[in-house]
Backbone as ProteinMPNN parsed JSONL, in Angstrom:
{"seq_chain_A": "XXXXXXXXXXXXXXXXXXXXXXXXXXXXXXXXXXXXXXXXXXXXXXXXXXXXXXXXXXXXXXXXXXXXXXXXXXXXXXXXXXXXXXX", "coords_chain_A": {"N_chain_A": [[-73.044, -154.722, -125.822], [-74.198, -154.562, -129.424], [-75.93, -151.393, -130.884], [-77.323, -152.627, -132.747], [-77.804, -155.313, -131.776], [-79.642, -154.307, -129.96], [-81.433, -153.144, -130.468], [-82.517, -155.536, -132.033], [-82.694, -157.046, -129.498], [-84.934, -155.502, -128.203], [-87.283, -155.134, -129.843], [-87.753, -158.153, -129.933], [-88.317, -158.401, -127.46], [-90.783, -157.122, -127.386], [-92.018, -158.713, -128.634], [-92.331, -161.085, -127.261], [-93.955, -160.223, -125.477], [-96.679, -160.114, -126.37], [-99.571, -159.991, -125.044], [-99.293, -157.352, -123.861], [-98.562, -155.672, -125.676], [-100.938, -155.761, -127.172], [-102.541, -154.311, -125.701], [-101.83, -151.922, -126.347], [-102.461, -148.511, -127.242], [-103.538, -147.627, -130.724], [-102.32, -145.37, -132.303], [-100.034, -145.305, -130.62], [-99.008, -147.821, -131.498], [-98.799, -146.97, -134.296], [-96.071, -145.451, -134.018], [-94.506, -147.103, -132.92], [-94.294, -148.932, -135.197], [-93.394, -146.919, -137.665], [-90.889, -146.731, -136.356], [-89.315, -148.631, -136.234], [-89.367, -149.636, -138.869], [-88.093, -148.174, -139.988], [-85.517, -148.13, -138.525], [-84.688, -150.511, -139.44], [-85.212, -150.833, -142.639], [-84.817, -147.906, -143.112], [-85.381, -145.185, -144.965], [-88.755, -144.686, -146.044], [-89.411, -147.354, -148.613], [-91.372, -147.731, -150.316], [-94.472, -148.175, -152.811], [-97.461, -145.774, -151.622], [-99.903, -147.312, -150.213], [-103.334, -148.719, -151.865], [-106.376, -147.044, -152.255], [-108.606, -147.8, -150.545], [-107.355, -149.293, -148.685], [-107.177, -149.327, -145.479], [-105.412, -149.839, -143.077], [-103.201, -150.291, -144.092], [-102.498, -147.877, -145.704], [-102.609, -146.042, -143.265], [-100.119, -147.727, -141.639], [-98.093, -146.433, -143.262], [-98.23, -144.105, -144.058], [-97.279, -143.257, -141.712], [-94.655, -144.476, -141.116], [-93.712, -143.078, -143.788], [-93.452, -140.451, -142.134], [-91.164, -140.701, -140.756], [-89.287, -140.158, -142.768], [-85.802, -139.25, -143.681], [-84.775, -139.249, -140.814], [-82.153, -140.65, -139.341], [-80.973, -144.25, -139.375], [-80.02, -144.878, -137.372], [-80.441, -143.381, -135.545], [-83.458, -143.772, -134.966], [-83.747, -146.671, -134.366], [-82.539, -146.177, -131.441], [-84.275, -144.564, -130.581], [-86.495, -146.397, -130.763], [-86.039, -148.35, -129.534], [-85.748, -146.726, -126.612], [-88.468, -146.187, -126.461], [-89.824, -148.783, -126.442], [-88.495, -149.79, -124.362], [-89.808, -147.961, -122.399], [-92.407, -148.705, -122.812], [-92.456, -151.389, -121.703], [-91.593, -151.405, -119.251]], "CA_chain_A": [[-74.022, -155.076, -126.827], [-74.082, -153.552, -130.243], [-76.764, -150.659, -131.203], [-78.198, -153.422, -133.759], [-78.048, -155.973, -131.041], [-80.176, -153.809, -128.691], [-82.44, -153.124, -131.485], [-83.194, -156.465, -132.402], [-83.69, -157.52, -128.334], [-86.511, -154.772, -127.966], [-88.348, -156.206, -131.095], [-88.117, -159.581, -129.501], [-88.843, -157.993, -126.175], [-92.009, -156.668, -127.751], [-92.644, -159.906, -129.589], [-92.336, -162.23, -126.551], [-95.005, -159.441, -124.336], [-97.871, -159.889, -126.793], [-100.757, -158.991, -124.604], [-98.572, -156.014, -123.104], [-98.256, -155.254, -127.159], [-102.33, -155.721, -127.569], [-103.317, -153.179, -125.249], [-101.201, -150.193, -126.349], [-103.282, -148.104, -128.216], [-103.069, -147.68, -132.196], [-101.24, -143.79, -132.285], [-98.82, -145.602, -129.837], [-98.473, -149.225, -132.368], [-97.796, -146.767, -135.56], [-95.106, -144.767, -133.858], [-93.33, -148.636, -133.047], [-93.905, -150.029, -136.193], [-92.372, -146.215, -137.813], [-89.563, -146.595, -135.872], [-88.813, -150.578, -136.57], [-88.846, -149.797, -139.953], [-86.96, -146.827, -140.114], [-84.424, -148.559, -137.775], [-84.812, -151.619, -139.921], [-84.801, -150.219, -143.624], [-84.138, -146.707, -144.017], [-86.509, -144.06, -145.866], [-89.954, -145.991, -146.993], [-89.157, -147.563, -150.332], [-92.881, -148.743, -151.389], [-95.367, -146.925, -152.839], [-98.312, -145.918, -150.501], [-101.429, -148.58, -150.6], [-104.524, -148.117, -152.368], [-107.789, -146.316, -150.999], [-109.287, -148.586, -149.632], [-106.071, -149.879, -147.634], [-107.258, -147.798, -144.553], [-104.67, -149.977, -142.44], [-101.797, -150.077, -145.012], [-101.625, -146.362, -145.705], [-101.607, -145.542, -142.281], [-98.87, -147.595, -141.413], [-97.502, -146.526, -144.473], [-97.958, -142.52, -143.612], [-96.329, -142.947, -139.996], [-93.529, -144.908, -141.588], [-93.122, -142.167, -144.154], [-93.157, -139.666, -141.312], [-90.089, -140.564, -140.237], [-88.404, -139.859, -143.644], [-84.542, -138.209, -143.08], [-84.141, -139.693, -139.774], [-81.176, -141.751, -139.433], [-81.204, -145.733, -139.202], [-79.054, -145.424, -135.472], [-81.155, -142.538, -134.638], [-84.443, -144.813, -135.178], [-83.203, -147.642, -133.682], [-82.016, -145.541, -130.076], [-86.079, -144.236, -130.348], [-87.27, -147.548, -130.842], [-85.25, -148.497, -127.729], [-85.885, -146.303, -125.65], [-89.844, -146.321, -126.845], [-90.105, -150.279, -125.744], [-88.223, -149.579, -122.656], [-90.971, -147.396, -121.584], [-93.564, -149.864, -122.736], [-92.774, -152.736, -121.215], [-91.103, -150.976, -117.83]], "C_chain_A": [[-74.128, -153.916, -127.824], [-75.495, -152.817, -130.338], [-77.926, -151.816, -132.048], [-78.644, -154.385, -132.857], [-79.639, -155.433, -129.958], [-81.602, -153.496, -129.319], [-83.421, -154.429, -131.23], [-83.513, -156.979, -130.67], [-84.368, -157.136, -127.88], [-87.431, -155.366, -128.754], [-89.113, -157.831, -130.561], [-89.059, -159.543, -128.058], [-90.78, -157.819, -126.534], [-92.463, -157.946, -128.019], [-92.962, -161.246, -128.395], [-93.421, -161.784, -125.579], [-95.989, -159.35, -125.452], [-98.884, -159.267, -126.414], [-100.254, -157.74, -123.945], [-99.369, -155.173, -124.748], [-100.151, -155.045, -127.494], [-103.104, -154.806, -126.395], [-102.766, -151.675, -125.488], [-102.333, -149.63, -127.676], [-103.032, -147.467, -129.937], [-102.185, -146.253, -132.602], [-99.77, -144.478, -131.905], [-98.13, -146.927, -131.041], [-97.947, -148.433, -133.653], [-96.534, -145.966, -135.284], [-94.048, -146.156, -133.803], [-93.297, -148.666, -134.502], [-93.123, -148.852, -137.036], [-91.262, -146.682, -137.281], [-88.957, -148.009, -136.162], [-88.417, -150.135, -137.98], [-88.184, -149.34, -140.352], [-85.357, -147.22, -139.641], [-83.977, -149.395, -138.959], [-84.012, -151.493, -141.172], [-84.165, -148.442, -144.308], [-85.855, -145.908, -144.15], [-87.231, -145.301, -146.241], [-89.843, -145.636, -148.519], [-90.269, -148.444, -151.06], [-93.612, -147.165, -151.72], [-96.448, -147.037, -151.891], [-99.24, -146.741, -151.092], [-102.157, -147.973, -151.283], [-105.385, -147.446, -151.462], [-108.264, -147.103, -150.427], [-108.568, -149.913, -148.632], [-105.73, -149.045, -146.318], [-106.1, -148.35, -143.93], [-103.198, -149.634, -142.85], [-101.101, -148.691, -144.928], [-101.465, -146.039, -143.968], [-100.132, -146.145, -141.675], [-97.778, -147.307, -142.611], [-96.587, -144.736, -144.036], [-97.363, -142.485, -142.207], [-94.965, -143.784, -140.492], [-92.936, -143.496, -142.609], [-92.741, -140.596, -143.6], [-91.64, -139.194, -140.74], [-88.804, -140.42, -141.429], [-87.096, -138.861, -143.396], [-83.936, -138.612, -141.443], [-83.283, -140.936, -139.658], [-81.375, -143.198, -138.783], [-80.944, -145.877, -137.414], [-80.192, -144.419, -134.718], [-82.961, -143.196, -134.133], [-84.648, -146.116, -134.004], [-82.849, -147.268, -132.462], [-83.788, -144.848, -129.888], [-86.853, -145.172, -129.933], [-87.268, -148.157, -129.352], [-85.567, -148.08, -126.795], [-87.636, -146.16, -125.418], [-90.189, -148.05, -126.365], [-89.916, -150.718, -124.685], [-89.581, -149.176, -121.956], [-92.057, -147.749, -121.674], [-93.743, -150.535, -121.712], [-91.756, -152.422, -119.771], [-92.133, -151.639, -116.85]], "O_chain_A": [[-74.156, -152.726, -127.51], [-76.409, -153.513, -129.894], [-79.148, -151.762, -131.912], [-79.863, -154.553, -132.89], [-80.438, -156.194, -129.412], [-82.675, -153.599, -128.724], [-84.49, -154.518, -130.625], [-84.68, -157.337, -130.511], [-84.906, -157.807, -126.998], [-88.327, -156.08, -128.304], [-90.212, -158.373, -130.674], [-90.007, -160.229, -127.676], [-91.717, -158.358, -125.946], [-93.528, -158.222, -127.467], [-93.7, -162.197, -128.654], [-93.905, -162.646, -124.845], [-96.269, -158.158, -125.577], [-99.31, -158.259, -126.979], [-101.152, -157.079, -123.424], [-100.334, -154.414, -124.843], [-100.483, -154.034, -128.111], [-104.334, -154.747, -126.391], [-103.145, -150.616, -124.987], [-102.792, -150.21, -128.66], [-102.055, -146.727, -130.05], [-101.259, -146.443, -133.39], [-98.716, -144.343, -132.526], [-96.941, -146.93, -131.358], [-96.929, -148.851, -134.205], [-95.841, -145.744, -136.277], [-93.025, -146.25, -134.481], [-92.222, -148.413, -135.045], [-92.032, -149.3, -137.39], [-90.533, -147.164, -138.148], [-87.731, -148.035, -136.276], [-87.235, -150.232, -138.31], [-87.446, -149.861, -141.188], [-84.316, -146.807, -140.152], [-82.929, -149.059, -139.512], [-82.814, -151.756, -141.266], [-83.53, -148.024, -145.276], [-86.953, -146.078, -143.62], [-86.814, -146.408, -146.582], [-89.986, -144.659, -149.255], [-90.223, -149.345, -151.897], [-93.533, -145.991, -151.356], [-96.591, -148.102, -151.291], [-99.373, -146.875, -152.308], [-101.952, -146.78, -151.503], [-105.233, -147.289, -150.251], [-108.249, -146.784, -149.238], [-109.011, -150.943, -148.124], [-104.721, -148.403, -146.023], [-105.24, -147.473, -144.004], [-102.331, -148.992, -142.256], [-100.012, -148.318, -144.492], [-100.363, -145.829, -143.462], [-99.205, -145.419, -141.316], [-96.753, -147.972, -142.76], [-95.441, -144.325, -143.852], [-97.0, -141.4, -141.753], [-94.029, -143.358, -139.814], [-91.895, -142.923, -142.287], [-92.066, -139.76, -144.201], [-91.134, -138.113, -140.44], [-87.616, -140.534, -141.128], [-87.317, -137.739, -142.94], [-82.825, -138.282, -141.028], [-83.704, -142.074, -139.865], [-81.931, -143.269, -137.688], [-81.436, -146.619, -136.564], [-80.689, -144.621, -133.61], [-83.461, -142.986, -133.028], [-85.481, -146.32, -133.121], [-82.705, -148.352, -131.898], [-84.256, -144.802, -128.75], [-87.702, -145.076, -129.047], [-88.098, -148.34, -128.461], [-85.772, -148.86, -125.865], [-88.064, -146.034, -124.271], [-91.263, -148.103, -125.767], [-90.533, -151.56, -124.033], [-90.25, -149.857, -121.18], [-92.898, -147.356, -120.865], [-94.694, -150.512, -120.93], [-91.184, -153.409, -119.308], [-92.016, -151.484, -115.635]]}, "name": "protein", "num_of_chains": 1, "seq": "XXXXXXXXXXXXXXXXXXXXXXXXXXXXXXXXXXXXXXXXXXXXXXXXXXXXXXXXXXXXXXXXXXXXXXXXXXXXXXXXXXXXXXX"}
């Protein structure tokens, strides 16, 4: 199974364990959703939300956290970060 493959069946993994997914606590949900997107797209290519987008910017600022880290390297985080979720 390819790197992208393994990707996308953690995502699903995550997506099919909802209430697993609704008790992790919010530090732990913006480091996933960083790493999805990072895996996903690359460097964040929006601008950050407005002020009063308390949810937006943060997942905005933990997405741009991971700026410079490579798509495969992302994606092998993500992985191994959902593993140890849903173990």
């Amino acid at each position: 199974m390819s790197l992208q493959e393994q990707f996308e069946a953690a995502a699903k993994r995550l997506q099919d364990n909802a209430s697993i997914a609704d008790s992790i606590d919010d530090a732990k949900k913006l480091e996933i959703y960083a790493l999805y997107k990072q895996g996903l797209i690359g460097d964040v290519n929006t601008e950050r939300p407005g002020m009063l987008d308390f949810k937006g910017k943060a997942k905005w600022d933990a997405w741009s956290g991971k700026k410079g880290v490579a798509k495969e390297d992302a994606q092998k985080q993500y992985i191994e970060l959902i593993e140890a979720l849903l173990a």
